[in-house]
N, C-alpha and C positions, 0 to 999 in steps of 0.2 A: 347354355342357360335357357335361351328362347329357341325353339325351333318351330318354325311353320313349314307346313307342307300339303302345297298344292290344297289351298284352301277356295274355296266356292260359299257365298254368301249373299244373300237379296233380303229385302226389304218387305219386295214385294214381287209378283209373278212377272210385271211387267220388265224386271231386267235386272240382273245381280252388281253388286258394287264390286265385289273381289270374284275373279273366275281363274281360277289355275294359281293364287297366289302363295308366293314361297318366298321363304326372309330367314335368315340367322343371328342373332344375335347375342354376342358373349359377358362374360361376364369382368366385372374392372370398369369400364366404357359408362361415359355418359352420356345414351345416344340423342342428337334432336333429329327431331322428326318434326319436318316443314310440309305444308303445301294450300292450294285454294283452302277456301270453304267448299266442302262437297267433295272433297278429296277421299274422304274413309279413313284420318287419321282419327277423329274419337271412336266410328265405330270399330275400329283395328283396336284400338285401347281399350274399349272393354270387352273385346272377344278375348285377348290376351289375358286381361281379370278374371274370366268368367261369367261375365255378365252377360253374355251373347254366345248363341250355341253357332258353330259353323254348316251350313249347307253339307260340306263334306269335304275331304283335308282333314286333317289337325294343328294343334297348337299344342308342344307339349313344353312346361317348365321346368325344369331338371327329372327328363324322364317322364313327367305326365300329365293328364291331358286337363287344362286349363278349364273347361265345361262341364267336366265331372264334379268340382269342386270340394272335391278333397279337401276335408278339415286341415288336415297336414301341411296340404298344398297351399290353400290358403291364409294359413301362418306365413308363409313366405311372398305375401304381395299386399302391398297398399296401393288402392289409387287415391290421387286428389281429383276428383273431377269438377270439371272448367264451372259446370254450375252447383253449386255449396249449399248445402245441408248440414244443419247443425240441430240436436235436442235440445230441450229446454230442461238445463241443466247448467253447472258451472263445473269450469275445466276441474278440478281437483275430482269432480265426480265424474264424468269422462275420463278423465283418466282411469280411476279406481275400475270401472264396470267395464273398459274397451283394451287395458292396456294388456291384462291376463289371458289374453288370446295368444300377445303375440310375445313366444317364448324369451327373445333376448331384450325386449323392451326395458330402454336405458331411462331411468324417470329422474335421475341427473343431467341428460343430457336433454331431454325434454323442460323442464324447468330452464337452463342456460338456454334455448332455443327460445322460447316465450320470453325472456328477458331482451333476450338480442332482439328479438322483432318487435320487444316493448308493447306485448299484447298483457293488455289487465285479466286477470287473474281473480279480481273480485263481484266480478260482472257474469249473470248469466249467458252462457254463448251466444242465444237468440238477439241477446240487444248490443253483439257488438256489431260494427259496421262491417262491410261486406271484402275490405281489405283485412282486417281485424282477425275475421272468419277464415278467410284465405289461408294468412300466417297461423295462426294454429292450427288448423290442418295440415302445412306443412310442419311444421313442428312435430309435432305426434307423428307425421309418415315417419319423416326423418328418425325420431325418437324410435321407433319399430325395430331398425335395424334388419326388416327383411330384405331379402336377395332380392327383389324387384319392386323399384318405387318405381310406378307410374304417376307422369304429373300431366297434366292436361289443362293447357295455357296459367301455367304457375304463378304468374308475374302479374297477370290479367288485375287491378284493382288494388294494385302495389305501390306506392309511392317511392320516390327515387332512392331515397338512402332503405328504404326495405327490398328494394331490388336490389342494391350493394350488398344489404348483408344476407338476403335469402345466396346472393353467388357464391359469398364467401361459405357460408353454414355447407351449401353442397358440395361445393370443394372439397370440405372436408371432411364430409360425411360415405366419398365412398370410399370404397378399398376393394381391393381383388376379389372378393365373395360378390360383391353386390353389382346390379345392372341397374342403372336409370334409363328411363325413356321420357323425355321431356318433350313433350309437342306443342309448339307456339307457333304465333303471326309475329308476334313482337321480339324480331332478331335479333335486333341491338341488343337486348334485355342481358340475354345468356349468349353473344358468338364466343367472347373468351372462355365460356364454360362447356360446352358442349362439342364434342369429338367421338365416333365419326359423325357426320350428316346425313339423314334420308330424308329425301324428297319424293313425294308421292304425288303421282296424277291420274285422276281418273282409277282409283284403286288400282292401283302399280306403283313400285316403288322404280322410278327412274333413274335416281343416283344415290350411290350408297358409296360415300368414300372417305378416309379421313382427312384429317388436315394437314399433315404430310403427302398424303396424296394430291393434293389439290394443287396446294404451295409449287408440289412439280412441276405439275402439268400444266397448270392455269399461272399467267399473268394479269393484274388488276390494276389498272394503271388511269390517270385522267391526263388527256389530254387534248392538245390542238389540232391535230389534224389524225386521221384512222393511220392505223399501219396496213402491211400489204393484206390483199383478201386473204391467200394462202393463210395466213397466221392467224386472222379475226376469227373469234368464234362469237363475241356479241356485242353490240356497243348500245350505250343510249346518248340520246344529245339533250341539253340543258345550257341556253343560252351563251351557247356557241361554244361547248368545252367537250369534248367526248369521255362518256366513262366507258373503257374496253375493259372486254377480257380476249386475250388472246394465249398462242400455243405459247405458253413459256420456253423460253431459247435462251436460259442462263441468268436472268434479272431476279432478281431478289424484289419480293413484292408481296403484302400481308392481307390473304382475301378476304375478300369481301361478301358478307355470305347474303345479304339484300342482294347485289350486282348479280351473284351467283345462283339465285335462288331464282332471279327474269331471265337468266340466259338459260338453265335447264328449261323453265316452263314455255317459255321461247322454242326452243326444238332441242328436245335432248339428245338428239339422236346427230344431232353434231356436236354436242357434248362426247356425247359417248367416243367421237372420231378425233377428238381431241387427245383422250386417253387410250384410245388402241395407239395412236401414232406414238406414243411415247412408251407402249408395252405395257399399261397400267390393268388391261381387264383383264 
């Protein structure tokens, strides 16, 4: 679905974000993508839209290159990005003028979508508030039906039960044609949604695995005292209780992608020694 390869990108002359970077990603998958601020995960996001030309590398989506911007191509991707933009206009008219772009756009299941997220409907976009704005933009992605939603801190200005139901909507919203890439801070939001994980640092993606994978290989456990160094791959301490992850050796334990997410940015590179040890790369 997504192929990168061996991409090069700067800002500015003083020093490039992405140098050699290469990524795959398939389609069915709802991938998140974690890391700092300053990581290169929204600028990866809109290099992947289009909206950002590559130094040199490519980025192609189903066969072709993302920067070209391909009418065609571009039927097949929505982004929501983190900072929202809306016309001065109301959704029935938004709809009517943005939805004929994109060929399978479901305007059934865009209406059900604004009801669940209990966005009014009678209101110009501009005066609704900035959670309001959020959900209907997700709505319409969702509504698209294209092969690749990109969502860029989704959750960001969500209130708790519209963070419930934006989970459940994408649940159900993908299927084997389609790719999500979801990039957040706010973990909790979506861990039971989102499979496999990429963590980027430093424009590099440092761990790319899913949650079968992880489950193997990592244990996530809280406890009283460390287990042995051999097995520890990170712990933190909190008034006197240790939360580890260590080599999993047969315990059954549900990760923890917070815990998981300080022990890759901690030193991945015993991350990484955790899963050769077990056969995983």
């Amino acid at each position: 679905m997504v192929q990168i390869n061996d991409l090069s990108f700067a800002y500015s002359k003083q020093g490039g974000l992405f140098d050699g970077f290469s990524l795959e990603l398939t389609a069915g998958n709802i991938y998140g993508l974690l890391g700092q601020n300053g990581a290169g995960k929204s600028t990866l996001l809109k290099m992947i839209s289009g909206l950002l030309a590559p130094k040199s590398g490519e980025i192609r989506i189903s066969g072709k290159h993302s920067h070209e911007r391909d009418p065609k191509l571009l039927q097949e991707i929505f982004l929501v990005p983190e900072e929202i933009y809306v016309p001065t206009m109301t959704s029935e008219q938004y709809e009517k003028y943005y939805s004929v772009f994109y060929p399978r756009f479901d305007q059934q299941s865009f209406q059900a979508y604004l009801q669940a997220f209990e966005v009014p409907v009678d209101k110009m976009l501009t005066q609704l508030s900035l959670g309001q704005k959020k959900k209907f933009l997700l709505a319409f992605g969702l509504a698209t039906d294209t092969h690749l939603l990109v969502l860029d801190e989704p959750t960001n200005g969500l209130d708790i039960p519209s963070k419930s139901t934006f989970r459940k909507i994408v649940a159900n919203a993908i299927h084997e044609e389609r790719t999500f890439i979801v990039s957040t801070h706010q973990v909790k939001d979506i861990e039971n949604l989102i499979d496999p994980i990429l963590i980027m640092d430093s424009g590099k993606v440092v761990f790319n695995h899913t949650y079968e994978e992880i489950s193997e290989a990592l244990a996530f456990q809280r406890l009283k005292h460390l287990p042995a160094a051999t097995e520890l791959v990170y712990s933190e301490e909190s008034f006197g209780t240790h939360f580890v992850v260590s080599r999993n050796t047969g315990q059954e334990s549900h990760p923890n992608l917070e815990l998981l997410f300080n022990a890759v940015i901690n030193d991945s590179a015993k991350m990484d020694r955790a899963f050769e040890k077990l056969g995983q790369l």
